[in-house]
C-alpha angles and dihedrals in degrees: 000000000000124000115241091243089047097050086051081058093050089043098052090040084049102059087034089062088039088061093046101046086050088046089053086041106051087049088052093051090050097053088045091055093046090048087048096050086054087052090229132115135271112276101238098224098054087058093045082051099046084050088045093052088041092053089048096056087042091054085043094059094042091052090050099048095054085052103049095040121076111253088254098051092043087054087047092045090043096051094046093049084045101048116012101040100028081051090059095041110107121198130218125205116214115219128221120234 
């Protein structure tokens, strides 16, 4: 289990990663939809960029919230993440023309 004052903390951390992941997405939209006005590609290194900025938040995140969680709670919030909703995630393949 998590502590009340613990699930507050993953709460707030949560909508503070929402906010920043639709921050980082909303820039993305908008370079794909200049790219796409000029009728030309998506330059590869400003979506390597926009993944490397989206894996740092998300490592951000990850490190305060070890911090900020007691040992016990970070074991029970790790194992959840890692079984039960890992167990539920489906993944899509996207497949090349």
């Amino acid at each position: 289990g998590i502590s009340v004052l613990e699930y507050r903390k993953l709460i707030s951390a949560h909508a503070q990663l929402k906010a920043s992941l639709d921050g980082l997405d909303q820039e993305a939209v908008a370079d794909i939809s200049t790219v796409a006005l000029q009728n030309s590609s998506p330059d590869a290194g400003t979506l390597q960029t926009f993944e490397a900025r989206r894996r740092a938040i998300l490592e951000a995140t990850i490190a305060d919230l070890r911090k900020t969680l007691s040992p016990q709670s970070w074991a029970n919030l790790r194992s959840f993440v890692n079984n039960d909703v890992r167990r539920n995630v489906r993944r899509s393949v996207l497949k090349g023309r």
